[in-house]
KOLVO-712050 format. One record per residue (C-alpha): residue in three letters; y negated, z negated, x negated. Coordinates in pm, whole numbers, plus 50000, padded with zeros to 5 digits. Last residue first. Layout:
BEGIN
ALAYZX;...
***
This chain:
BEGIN
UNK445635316042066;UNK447725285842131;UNK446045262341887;UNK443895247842087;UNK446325234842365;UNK445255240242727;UNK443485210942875;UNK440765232043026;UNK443215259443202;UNK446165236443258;UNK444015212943444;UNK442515246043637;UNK445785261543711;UNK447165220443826;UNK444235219844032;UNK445035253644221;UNK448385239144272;UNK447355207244423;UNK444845225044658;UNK447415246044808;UNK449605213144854;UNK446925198244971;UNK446225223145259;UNK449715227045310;UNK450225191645379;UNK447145185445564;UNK447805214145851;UNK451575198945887;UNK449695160645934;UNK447455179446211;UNK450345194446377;UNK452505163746385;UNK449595147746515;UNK448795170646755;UNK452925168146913;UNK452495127946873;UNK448855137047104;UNK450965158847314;UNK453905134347345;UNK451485108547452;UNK450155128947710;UNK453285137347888;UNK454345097847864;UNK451655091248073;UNK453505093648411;UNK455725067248262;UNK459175078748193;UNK462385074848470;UNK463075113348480;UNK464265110648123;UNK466155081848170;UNK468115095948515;UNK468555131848277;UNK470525108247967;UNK472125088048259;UNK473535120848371;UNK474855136448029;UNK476425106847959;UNK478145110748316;UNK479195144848224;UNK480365130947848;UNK482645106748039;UNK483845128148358;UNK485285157648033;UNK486515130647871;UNK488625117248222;UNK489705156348238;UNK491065155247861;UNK493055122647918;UNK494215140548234;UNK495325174848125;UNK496745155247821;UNK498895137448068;UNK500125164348244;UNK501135185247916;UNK503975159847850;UNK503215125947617;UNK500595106047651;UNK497155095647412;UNK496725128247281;UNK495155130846978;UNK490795136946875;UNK490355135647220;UNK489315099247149;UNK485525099047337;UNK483525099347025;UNK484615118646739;UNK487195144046925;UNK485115145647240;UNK481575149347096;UNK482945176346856;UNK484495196147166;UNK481075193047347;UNK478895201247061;UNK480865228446952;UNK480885241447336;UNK476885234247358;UNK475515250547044;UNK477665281646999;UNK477355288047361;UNK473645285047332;UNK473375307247078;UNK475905336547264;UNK473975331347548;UNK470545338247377;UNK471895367947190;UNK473475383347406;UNK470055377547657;UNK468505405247402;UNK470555430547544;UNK473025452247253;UNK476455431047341;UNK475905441047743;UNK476335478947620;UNK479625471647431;UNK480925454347755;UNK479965485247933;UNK482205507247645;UNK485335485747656;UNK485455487748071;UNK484325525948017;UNK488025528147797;UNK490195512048063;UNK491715544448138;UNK493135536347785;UNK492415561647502;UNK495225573747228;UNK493565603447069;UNK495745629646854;UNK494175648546529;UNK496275676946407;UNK499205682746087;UNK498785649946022;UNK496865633545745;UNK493875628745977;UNK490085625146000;UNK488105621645650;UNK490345644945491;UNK490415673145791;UNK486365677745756;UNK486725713245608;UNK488785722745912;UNK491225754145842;UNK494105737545957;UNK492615710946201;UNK491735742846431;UNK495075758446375;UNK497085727246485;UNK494855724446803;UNK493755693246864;UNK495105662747052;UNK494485639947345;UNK496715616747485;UNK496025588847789;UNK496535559347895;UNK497345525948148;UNK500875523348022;UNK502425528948347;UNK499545553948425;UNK500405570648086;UNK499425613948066;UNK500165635047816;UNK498375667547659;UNK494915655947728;UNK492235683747524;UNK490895674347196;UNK487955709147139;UNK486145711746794;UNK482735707246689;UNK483235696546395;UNK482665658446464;UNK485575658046698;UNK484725670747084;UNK486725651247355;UNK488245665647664;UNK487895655948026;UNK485865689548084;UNK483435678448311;UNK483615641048176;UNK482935652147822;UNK483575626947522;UNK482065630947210;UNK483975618246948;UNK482935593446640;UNK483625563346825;UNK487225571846830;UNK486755563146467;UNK487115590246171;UNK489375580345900;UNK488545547845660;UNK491295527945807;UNK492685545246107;UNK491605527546382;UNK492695544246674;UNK491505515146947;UNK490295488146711;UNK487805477446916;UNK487185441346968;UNK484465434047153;UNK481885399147154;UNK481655384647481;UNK478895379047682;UNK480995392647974;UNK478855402948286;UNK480435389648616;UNK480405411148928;UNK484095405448976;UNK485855434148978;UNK484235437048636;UNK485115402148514;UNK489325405848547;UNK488475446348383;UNK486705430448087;UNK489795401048095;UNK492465426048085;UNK491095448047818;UNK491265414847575;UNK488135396747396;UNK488105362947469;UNK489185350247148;UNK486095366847063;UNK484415344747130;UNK482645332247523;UNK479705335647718;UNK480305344548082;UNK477545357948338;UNK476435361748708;UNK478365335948847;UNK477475326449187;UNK480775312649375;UNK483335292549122;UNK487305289649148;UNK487795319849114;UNK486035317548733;UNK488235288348616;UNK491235312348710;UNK489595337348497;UNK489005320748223;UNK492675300748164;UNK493475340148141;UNK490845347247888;UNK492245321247693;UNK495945332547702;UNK498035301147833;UNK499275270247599;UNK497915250847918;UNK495595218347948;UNK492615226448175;UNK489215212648242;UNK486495226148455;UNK482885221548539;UNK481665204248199;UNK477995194248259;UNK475865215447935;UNK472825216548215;UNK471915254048212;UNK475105269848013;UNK477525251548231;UNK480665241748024;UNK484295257748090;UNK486815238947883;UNK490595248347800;UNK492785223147572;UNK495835236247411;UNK498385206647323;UNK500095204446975;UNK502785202646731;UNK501975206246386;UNK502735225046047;UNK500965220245791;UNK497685233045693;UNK497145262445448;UNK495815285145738;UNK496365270046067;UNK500135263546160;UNK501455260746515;UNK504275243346707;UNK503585240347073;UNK503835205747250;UNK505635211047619;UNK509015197947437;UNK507105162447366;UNK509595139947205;UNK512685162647115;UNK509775190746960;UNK510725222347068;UNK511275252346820;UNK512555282747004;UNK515195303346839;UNK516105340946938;UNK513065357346768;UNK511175332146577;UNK507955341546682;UNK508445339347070;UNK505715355247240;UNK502845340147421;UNK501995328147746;UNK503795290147764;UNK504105271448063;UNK506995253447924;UNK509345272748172;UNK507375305048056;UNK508155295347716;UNK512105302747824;UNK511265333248042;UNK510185349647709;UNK512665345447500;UNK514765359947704;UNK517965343447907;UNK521255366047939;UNK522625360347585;UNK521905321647591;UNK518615309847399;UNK519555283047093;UNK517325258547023;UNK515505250346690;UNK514985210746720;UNK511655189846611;UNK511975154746578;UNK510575151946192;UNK507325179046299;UNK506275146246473;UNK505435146246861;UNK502255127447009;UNK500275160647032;UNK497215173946768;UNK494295182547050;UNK493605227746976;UNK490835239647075;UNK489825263947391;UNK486345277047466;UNK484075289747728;UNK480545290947875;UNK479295296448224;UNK476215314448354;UNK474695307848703;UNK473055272748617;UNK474095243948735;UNK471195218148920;UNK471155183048743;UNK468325173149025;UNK470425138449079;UNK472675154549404;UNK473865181149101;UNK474765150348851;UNK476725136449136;UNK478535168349276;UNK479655167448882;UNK480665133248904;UNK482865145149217;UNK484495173849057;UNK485645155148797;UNK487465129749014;UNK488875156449194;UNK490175167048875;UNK491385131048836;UNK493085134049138;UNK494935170449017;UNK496115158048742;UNK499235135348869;UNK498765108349102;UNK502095088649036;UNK502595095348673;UNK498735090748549;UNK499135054848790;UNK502335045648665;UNK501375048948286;UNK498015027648359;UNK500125000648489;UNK502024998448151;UNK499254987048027;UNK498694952348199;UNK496544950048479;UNK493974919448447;UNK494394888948577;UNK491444868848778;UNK489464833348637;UNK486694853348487;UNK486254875348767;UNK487024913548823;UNK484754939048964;UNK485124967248714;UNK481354965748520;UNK481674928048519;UNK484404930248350;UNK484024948748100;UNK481064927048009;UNK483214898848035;UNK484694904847698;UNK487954890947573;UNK490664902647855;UNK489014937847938;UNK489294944147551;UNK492924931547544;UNK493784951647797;UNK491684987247669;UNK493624977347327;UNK497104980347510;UNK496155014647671;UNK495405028647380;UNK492455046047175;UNK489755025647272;UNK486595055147249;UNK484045035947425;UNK483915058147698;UNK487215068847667;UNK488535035747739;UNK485895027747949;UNK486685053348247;UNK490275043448232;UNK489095006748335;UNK486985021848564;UNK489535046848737;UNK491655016448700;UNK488924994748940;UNK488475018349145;UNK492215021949262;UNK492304985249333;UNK495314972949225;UNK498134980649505;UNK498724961149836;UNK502754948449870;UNK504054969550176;UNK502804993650422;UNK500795018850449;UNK502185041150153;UNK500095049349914;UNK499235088649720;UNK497295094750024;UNK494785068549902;UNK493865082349611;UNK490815101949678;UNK489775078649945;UNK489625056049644;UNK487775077449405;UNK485185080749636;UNK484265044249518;UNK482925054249190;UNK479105057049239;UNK476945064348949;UNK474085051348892;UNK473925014748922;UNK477385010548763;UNK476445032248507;UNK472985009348398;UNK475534977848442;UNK477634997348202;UNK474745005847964;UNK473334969147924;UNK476764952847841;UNK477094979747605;UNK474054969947400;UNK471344950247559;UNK471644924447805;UNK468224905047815;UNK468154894448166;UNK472154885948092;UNK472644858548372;UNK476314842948280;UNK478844856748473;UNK481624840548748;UNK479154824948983;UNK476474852648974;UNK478794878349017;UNK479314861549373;UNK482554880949449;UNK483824914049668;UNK487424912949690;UNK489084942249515;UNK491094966249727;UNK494454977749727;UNK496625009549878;UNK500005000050000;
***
């Protein structure tokens, strides 16, 4: 049966702090600003109703909430924290003289109400920020990185696929997109099999969880939150149905795939994403580029001036063939710099005006801007997680549970964000002026420094000038 706390006298239990400062300070600043109860209604079909009532579901989305907050890495710790300071305390609703939920509580609670609560959770201390003037903008930014899993490269197993099973369908049991490197032989970790084994550059070899963050260009609020070994650009798009009036993505070029320009075209969304086109590359030959294609005809004309007319035709494959005449490329004085062959063949997906359009949207000076800002808010945000909010390694094991330690990070830094906005909008009416007379100052002290530095050097001619040795000449 679902729980509630009883409400107390604070005032009985906790000491007056008029001069709180610290953490005690920011939690009862929190607690004043943000409101955690719909968490409860969330919840509550989760509990039967009947039987022995349940810990207040508020008060563990708290508790939870402060782990991350504070960056306590366990469960145990965030006990004995909650057991020595009354601070933490205070912020969840419990009294000096009441118990406080051991940790294995908190492994019973991630189990029973699975991700998709704490997205709700999310979604709601977004709706938040937006009710306190924190209104999104209609251009979203992207990233992935990597969270190192609870699983040791010592407990790892090679398993054996049966005849009739690919490689394939086996990592898509896993939830896993990509293909199989090691042929017939999957390496799971025995701890963790959803971890994927990878190695960066001259690291070592480590199991790990993929985390997927979208991150509102305007405000920097995180809007979405996924843990899944999928393809980026596909953890993208289903972000991106989820949403109403996007105009534009910004992501790397980890996002760069055929699929995903044609995804964002049906759409109405412009990718701010940087293209990959290495469609008949051919080393230091001539580029597809290089042609001049002719929609009339629906031919292409090679820098001599020669005809590449279709000779096969791919729906399946989504492309098409075009090749020379033999006899043109035989007597072509350009045929070093464009083939070895005996004539010059095209390969070009139907997709090819998708590639082109997303070329065109690279050359507009809002690229830039996006591409900037995406640099400087999805760094920031991943950085901010790892260092401060302990998404540095997965607390749980299974990809569930680093879906929900990364979605309660996500609630942390978007509440950050939203105290950060409630102070700002909280300054004195004259704090406008003052930061024009600091801004004058800084101005003024900027205008002195050059001046003397000018001056210095010019003193420093003439010193060397007069005192200049006599016997020099």
């Amino acid at each position: 049966m679902l729980g509630r706390a009883q409400v107390r006298q604070e005032n009985l239990f906790f000491p007056p702090r008029q001069q709180a400062t610290g953490k005690h300070n920011l939690l009862r600043e929190m607690n004043k600003i943000v409101n955690f109860t719909p968490f409860r209604e969330t919840a509550a079909p989760y509990f039967s109703d009947t039987g022995r009532p349940s810990i207040d579901p508020v008060a563990m989305i708290k508790m939870m909430f402060v782990g991350y907050l504070f960056d306590i890495r366990s469960d145990r710790m965030i006990v004995d924290e909650f057991i020595d300071r009354d601070s933490f305390r205070e912020f969840v609703g419990y009294g000096c003289d009441e118990s406080i939920p051991t940790h294995a509580n908190f492994t019973r609670w991630r189990q029973r109400l699975g991700p998709k609560v704490f997205t709700d959770f999310l979604l709601d201390i977004r709706s938040q920020c937006e009710a306190a003037g924190m209104r999104l903008g209609n251009c979203r930014l992207f990233d992935s990185t990597r969270v190192k899993a609870r699983a040791s490269t010592n407990s790892s197993a090679k398993v054996e696929l049966e005849p009739e099973i690919q490689p394939q369908e086996y990592l898509d049991a896993f939830d896993w997109q990509e293909d199989d490197p090691h042929g017939r032989k999957v390496v799971v970790n025995t701890n963790d099999p959803e971890a994927r084994l990878i190695r960066h550059g001259n690291e070592p070899s480590r199991f790990v969880h993929k985390v997927h963050m979208g991150v509102d260009s305007k405000t920097g609020l995180v809007t979405n939150v996924i843990a899944s070994h999928m393809a980026d650009h596909q953890a993208m798009i289903d972000f991106l149905r989820r949403e109403e009036g996007i105009d534009c993505v910004g992501a790397d070029k980890g996002y760069s795939a055929i699929e995903c320009f044609r995804e964002l075209d049906a759409m109405g969304i412009k990718p701010f994403i940087p293209v990959l086109d290495h469609s008949n590359d051919k080393g230091d030959k001539y580029h597809l580029s290089d042609f001049t294609y002719r929609m009339e005809e629906d031919a292409f004309i090679c820098p001599a001036g020669k005809t590449l007319r279709m000779i096969c035709d791919q729906p399946a494959k989504k492309r098409r063939m075009y090749a020379a005449k033999q006899s043109d490329c035989a007597r072509c004085p350009l045929r070093a710099r464009c083939t070895n062959g005996k004539r010059r063949t095209l390969t070009v997906s139907i997709d090819r005006p998708l590639i082109e359009k997303a070329k065109f949207y690279t050359l507009l000076p809002r690229y830039a801007r996006v591409m900037r800002r995406r640099k400087a808010v999805m760094e920031g945000t991943f950085a901010h997680a790892k260092a401060w909010c302990g998404m540095s390694r997965a607390r749980g094991i299974g990809r569930e549970a680093m879906e929900i330690q990364a979605t309660l990070v996500a609630a942390v830094i978007n509440v950050k964000k939203l105290l950060a906005h409630v102070r700002e909008g909280s300054f004195s009416p004259l704090q406008p002026v003052f930061a024009l007379l600091g801004r004058l100052l800084e101005v003024s002290q900027g205008l002195i420094r050059s001046f003397w530095a000018s001056t210095r050097s010019e003193l420093v001619k003439v010193h060397r000038f007069v005192y200049r040795p006599l016997t020099a000449d």
